[in-house]
Legacy VTK file of the C-alpha trace (Angstrom):
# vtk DataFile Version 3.0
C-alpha trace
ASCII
DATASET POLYDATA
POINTS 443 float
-35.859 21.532 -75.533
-34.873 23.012 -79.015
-32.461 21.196 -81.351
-28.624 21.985 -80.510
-26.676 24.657 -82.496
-24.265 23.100 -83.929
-25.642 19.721 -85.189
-26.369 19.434 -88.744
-30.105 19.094 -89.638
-29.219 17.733 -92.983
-27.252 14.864 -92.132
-27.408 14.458 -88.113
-25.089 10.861 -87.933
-22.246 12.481 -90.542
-19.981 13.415 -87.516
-20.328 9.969 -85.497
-19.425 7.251 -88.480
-19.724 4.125 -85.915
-23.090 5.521 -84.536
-25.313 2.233 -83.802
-27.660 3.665 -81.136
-29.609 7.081 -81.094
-32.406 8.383 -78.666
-34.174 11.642 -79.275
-36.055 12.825 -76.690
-38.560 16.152 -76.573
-36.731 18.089 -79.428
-37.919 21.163 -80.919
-36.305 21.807 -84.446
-36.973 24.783 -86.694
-35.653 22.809 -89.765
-36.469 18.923 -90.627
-33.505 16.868 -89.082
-32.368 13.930 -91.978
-30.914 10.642 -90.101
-28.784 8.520 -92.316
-26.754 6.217 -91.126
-25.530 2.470 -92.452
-23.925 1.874 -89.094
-27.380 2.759 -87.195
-28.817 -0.508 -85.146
-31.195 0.738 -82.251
-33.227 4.293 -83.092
-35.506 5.572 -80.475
-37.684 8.762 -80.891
-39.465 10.309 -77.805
-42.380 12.205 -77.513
-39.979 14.535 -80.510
-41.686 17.992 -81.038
-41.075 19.170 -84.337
-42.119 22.449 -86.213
-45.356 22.184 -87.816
-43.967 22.101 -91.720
-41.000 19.849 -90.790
-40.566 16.618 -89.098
-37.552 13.873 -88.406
-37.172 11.955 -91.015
-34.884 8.770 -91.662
-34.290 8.682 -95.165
-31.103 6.078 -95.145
-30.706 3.170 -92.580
-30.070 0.018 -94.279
-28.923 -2.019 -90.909
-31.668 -0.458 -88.735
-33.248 -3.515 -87.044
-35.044 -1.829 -83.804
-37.153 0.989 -84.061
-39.546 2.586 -80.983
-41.191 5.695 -81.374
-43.037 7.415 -78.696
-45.843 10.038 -78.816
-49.147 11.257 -78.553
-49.724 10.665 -82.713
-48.162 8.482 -84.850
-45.670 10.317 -87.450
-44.331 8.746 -90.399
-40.392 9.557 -89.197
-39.747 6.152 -91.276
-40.622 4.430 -94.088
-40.032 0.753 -93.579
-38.385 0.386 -96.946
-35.864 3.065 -95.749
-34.929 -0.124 -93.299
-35.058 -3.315 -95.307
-33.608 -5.567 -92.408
-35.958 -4.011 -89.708
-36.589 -6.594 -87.304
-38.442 -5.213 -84.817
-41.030 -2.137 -84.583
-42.860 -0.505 -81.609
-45.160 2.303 -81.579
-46.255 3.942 -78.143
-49.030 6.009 -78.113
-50.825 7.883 -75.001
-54.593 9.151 -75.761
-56.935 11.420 -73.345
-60.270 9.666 -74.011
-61.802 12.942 -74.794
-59.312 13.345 -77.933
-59.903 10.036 -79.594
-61.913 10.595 -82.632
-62.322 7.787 -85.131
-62.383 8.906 -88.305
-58.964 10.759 -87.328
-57.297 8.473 -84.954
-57.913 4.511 -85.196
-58.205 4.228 -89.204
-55.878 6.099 -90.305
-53.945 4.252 -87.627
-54.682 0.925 -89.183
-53.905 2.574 -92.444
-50.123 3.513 -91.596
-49.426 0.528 -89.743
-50.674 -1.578 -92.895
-47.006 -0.407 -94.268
-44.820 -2.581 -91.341
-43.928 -6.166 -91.446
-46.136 -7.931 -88.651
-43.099 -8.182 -86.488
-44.599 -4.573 -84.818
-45.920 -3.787 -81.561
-48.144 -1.309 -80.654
-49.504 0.171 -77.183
-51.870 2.278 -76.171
-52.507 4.001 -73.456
-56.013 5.755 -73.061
-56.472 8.286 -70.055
-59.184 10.272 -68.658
-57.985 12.850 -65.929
-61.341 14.420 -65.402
-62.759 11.540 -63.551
-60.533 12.610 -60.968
-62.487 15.441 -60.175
-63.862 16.804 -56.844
-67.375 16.977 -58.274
-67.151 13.616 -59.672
-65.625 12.282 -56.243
-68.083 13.791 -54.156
-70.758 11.098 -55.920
-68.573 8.139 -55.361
-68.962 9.143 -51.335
-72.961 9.668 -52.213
-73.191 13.259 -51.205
-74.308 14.176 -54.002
-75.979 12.164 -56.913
-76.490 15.214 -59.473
-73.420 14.409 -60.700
-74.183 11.166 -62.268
-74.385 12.744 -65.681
-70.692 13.717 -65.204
-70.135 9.607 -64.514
-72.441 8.638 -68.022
-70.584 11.397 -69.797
-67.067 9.654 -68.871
-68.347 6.457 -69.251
-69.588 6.782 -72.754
-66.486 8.261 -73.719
-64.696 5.416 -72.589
-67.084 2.835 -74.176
-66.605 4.419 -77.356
-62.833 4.767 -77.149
-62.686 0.910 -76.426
-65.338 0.416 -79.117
-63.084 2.108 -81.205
-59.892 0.289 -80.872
-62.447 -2.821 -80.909
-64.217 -2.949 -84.346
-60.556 -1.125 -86.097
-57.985 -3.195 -84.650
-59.509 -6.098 -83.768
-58.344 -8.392 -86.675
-54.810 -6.652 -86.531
-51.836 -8.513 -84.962
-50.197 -5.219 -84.102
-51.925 -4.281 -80.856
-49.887 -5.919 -78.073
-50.184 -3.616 -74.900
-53.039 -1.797 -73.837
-52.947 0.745 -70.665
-56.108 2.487 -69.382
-55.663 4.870 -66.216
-57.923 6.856 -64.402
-61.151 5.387 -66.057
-64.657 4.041 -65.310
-65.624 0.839 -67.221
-69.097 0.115 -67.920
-71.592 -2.778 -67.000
-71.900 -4.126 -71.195
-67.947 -2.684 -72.445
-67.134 -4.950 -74.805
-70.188 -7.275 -74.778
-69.653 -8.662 -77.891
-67.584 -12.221 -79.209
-64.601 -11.157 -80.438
-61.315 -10.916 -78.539
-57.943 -9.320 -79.012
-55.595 -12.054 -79.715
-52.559 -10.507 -80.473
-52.575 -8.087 -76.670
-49.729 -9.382 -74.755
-49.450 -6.865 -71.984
-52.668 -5.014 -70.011
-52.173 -2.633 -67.529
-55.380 -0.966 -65.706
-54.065 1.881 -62.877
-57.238 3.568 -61.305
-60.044 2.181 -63.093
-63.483 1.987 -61.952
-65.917 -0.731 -62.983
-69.227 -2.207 -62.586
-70.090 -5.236 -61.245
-68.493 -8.145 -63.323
-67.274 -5.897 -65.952
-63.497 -6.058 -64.820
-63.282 -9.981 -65.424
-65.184 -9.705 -68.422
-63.066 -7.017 -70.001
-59.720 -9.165 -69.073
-61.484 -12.281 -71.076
-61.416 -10.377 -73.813
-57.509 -11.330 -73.896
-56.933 -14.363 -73.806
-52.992 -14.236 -74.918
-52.303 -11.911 -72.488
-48.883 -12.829 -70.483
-48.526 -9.549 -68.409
-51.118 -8.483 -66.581
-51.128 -5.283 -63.808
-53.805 -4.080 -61.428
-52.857 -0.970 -59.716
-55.903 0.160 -57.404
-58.404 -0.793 -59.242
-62.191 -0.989 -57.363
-65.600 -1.405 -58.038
-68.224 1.591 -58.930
-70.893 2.843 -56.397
-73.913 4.930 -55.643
-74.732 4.727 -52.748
-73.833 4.428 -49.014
-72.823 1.211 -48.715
-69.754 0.419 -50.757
-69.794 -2.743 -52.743
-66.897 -5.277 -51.701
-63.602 -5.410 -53.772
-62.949 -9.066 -55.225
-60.834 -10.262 -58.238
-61.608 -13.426 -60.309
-58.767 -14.127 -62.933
-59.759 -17.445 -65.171
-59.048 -19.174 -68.179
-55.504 -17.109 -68.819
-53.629 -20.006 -69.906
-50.821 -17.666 -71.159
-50.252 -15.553 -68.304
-46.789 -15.106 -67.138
-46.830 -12.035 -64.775
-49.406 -11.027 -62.731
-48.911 -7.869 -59.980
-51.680 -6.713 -57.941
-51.230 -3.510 -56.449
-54.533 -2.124 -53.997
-54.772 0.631 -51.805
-58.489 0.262 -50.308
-60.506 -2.404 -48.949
-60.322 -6.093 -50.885
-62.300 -9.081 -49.733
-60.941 -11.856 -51.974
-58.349 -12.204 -55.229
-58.729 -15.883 -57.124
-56.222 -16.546 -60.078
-56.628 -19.453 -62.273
-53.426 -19.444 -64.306
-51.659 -22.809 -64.826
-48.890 -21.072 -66.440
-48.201 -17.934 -64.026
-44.497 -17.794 -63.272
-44.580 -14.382 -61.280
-47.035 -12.982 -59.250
-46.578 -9.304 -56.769
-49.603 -9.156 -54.558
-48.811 -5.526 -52.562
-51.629 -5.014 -49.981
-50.702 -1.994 -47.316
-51.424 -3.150 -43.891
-53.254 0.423 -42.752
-55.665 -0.606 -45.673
-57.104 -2.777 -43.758
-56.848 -5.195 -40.822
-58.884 -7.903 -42.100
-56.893 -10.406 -44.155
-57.859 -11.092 -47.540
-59.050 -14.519 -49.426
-56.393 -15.438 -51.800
-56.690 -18.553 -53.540
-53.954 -19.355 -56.253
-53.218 -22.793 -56.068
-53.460 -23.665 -59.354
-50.320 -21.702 -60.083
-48.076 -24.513 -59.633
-45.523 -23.454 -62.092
-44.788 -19.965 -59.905
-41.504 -19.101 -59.454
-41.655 -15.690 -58.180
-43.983 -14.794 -55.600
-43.899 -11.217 -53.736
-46.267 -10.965 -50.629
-46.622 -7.991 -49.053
-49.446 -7.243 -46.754
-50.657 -6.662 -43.216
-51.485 -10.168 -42.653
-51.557 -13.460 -43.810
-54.202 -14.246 -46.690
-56.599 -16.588 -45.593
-56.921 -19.415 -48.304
-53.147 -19.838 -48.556
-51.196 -22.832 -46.857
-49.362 -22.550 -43.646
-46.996 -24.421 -45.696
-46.372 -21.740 -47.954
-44.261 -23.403 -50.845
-45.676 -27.015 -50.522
-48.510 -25.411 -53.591
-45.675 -23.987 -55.501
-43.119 -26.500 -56.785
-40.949 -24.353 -58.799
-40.745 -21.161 -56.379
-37.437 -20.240 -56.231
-37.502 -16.257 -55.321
-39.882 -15.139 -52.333
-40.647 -12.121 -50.586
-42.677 -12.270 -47.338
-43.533 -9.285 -46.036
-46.848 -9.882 -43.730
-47.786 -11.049 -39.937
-48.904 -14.527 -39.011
-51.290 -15.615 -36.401
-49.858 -19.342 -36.365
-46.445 -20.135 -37.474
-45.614 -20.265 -41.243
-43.579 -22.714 -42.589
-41.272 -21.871 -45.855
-39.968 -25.205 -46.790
-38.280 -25.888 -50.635
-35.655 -27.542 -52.060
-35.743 -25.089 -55.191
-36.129 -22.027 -53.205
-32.922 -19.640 -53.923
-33.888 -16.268 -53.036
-35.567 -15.150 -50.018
-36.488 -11.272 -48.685
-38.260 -11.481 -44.995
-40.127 -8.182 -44.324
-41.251 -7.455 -40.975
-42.256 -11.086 -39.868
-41.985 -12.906 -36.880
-43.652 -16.599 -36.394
-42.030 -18.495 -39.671
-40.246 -22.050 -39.702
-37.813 -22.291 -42.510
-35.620 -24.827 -44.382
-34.788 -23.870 -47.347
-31.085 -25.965 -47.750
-30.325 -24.806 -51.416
-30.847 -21.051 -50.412
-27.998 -18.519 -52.138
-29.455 -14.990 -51.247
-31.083 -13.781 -47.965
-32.414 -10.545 -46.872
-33.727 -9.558 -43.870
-35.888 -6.228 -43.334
-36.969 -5.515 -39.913
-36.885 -3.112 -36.399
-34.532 -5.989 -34.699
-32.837 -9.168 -35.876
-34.265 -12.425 -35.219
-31.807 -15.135 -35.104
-34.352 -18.121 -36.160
-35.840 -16.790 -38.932
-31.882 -16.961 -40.535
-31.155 -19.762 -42.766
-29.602 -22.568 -41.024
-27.261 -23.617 -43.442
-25.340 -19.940 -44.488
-22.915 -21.838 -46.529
-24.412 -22.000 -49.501
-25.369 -17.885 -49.510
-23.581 -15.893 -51.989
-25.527 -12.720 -51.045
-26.660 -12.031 -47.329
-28.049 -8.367 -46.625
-29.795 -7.317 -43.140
-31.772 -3.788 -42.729
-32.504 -2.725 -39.727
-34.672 0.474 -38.689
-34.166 1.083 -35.197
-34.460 3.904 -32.990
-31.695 5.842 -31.586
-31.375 5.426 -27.966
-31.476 1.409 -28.895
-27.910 1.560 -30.257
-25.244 1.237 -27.552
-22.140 -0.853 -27.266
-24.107 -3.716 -26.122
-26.387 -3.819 -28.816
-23.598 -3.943 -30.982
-22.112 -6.541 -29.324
-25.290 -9.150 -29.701
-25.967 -8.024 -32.611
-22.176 -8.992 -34.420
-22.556 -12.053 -32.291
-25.645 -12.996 -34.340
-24.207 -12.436 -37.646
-21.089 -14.188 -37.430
-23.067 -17.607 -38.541
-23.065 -15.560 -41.709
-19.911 -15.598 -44.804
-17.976 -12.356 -45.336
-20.127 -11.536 -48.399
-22.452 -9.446 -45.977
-23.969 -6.037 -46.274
-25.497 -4.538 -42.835
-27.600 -1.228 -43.671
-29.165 0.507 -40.103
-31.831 2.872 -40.865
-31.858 5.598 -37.465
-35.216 6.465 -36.328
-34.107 9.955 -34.643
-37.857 10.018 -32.324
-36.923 14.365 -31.645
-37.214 15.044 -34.877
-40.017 11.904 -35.515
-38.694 10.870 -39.009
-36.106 9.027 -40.517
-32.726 10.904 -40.710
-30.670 9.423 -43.853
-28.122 11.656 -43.113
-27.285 8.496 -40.283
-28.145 5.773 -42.633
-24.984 3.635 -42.449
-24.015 0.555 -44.418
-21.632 -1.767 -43.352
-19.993 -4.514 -45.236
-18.279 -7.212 -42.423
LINES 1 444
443 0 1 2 3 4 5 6 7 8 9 10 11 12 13 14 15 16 17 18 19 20 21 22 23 24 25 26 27 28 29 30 31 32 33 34 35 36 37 38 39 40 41 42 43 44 45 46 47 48 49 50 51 52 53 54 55 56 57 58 59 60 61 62 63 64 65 66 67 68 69 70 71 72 73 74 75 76 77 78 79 80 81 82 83 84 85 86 87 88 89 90 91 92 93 94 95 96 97 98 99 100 101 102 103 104 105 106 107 108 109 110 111 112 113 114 115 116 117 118 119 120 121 122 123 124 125 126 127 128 129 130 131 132 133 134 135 136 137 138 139 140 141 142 143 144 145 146 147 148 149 150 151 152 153 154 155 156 157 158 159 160 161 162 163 164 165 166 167 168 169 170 171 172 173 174 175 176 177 178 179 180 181 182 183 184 185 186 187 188 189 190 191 192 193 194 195 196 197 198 199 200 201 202 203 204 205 206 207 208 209 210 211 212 213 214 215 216 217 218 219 220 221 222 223 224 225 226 227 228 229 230 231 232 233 234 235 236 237 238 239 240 241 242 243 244 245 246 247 248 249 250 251 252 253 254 255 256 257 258 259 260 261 262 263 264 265 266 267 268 269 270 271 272 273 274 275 276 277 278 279 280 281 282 283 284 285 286 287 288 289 290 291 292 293 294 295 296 297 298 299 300 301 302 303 304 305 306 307 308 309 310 311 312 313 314 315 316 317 318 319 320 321 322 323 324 325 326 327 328 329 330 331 332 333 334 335 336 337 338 339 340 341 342 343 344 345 346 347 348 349 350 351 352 353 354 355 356 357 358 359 360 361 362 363 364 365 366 367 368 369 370 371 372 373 374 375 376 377 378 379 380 381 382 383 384 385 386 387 388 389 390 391 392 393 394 395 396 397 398 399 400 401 402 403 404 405 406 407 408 409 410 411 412 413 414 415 416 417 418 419 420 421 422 423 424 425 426 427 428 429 430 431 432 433 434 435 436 437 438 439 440 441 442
């Protein structure tokens, strides 16, 4: 998108006086656009475009106090003694692995940064889209092992990347999220003592590893208090594909944990006296086998999303007696043997296509229900405390009659007025869900 006609490049805040919050998004200007504002509070540049010989460029903001740029390289659009009562800096910048180069990228990083207070965060996000590729793919099946150099080639680039951010940044305070996608780590990444203290926030998405590397790259941060896993699995060569497992230990200052997997996992294990929310999504046509999950020394949890095909084995039939504190649950698997959700601090609670639960949960002020048909028992049995009740129900077509209707209004007068119905039809002609007939219903 190129700069508006119209605006003045010179002095773009001159025509809005009580201006206190400005995003730029992908901007293409011709001419190098001057921000000056004293009224200026929140400025946010994204990803901005600018013509080779010009740039943005904030020359007056003396009550700036947030600043977040976004990019693929790190511009000086401010100088931090333009903003004397800056409070709060962070720089986002996204890397393919193939374009980091260290004598151009990390130290004169380290340089720039060297001019913020340490009040700044910075987060990186390293990608590598060619190990996506149908050659590389076709080893990870074992049909065909001449590309293995392909695998070393990616691998090394990675290493060195990480090795990179390692030996330049490792003594900064700066660094506080991290986000690799699409990557392979290797068997010795990061073998050496030193740790990133000041990363608060990790996020893998499609990383490959070798055998223990994936816990031993997560020691590395020991400060971390976000933490996110999205379909992340273990490296092969051969036939046989080696078994999907998760150890998580010694994160004392882990907050947030989510777990996303789309493939086969045997076992997750989280030692994190300090977690307070944990997602665990596990697609039932992954696999029918129910994974290990042990988390019990997570007492201080109070958010805990389950969704999978079934019950983790490991877990108590009494699901909340582990987690003092829980107060917001979603359930979303199928149980052999009948759950029980007892708690006195529970609050919130989402049901998701279950059947055999027991619950008492007397201090309960928002229930939802998602299912194909509503079942009575698994309602609270006190609904006078519920400030929030919402049922979804996707049902098929020829189910719905006058009858049905009937039982089903029957059911839900137990509950307050504040209730939202939503029915989701299932028209079976055309064998998909038609949202043109998705209805919501407030009685």
């Amino acid at each position: 998108m190129k700069f508006p006609n119209g605006l003045d490049h010179e002095n773009f805040c001159s025509d809005f006086p009580r201006l206190e919050t400005l995003l730029m998004g992908p901007c293409e200007a011709k001419k190098t656009v001057k921000i000056s504002s004293s009224s200026l509070r929140t400025l946010f540049l994204f990803f901005t475009r600018m013509h080779e010989d010009s740039r943005t460029r904030v020359v007056f903001a003396p009550n700036l106090s947030t600043y977040e740029c976004v990019g693929t390289t790190f511009k000086p659009f401010l100088n931090p003694s333009d903003a004397p009562n800056l409070l709060e800096t962070k720089i986002g910048l996204a890397y393919h692995v193939k374009k980091i180069h260290k004598p151009l990228t990390f130290i004169n990083l380290r340089d720039r940064l060297k001019d913020f207070s340490n009040n700044i965060g910075l987060s990186l996000c390293i990608r590598d889209d060619d190990d996506n590729d149908e050659s590389v793919q076709s080893d990870q099946w074992g049909a065909d092992t001449a590309t293995s150099g392909i695998y070393e080639t990616v691998r090394s680039e990675v290493r060195r990347a990480i090795s990179d951010i390692q030996s330049d940044l490792e003594d900064s305070t700066c660094l506080s999220v991290l986000h690799l996608s699409c990557c392979t780590l290797g068997e010795y990444v990061l073998n050496g003592e030193a740790k990133f203290s000041s990363l608060q926030e990790l996020k893998l998405d499609g990383v490959r590893f070798y055998g223990e590397s994936l816990s031993r790259f997560i020691s590395k941060y020991p400060c971390i208090r976000e933490l996110r896993l999205v379909n992340c699995e273990r490296q092969w060569r051969s036939y046989n594909k080696p078994e999907m497992f998760i150890v998580l230990s010694n994160l004392d200052n882990l907050e947030k944990l989510y777990v996303k997997h789309y493939d086969y996992m045997k076992s997750i294990q989280v030692i994190a006296p300090n977690l307070k929310v944990f997602h665990f999504v596990y697609p039932s046509d992954c696999n029918n086998n129910a994974v290990y999950m042990d988390i019990r020394a997570c007492t201080m949890l109070q958010e805990f999303h389950l969704d999978c095909g079934r019950f983790p084995v490991g877990l108590n039939e009494d699901l909340c007696s582990d987690f003092p504190h829980l107060e917001t649950l979603y359930f979303g698997c199928q149980t052999r043997k009948y759950t029980k959700i007892s708690s006195q601090s529970l609050r919130t609670l989402t049901l998701s296509f279950t059947k055999r639960l027991e619950i008492s949960t007397p201090n309960l002020s928002s229930f939802k229900y998602i299912g194909t048909q509503y079942i009575p028992c698994l309602a609270p049995s006190d609904s006078s405390k519920l400030v929030e009740t919402r049922i979804e129900l996707l049902i098929k077509a020829p189910t719905i009659n006058n009858v049905w209707f009937k039982k089903l209004i029957i059911h839900l007068n137990n509950f307050s007025n504040n209730m939202v119905l939503s029915l989701c039809i299932w028209d079976e002609v055309r064998t998909y869900f038609n949202f043109n007939e998705y209805l919501a219903i407030r009685l």
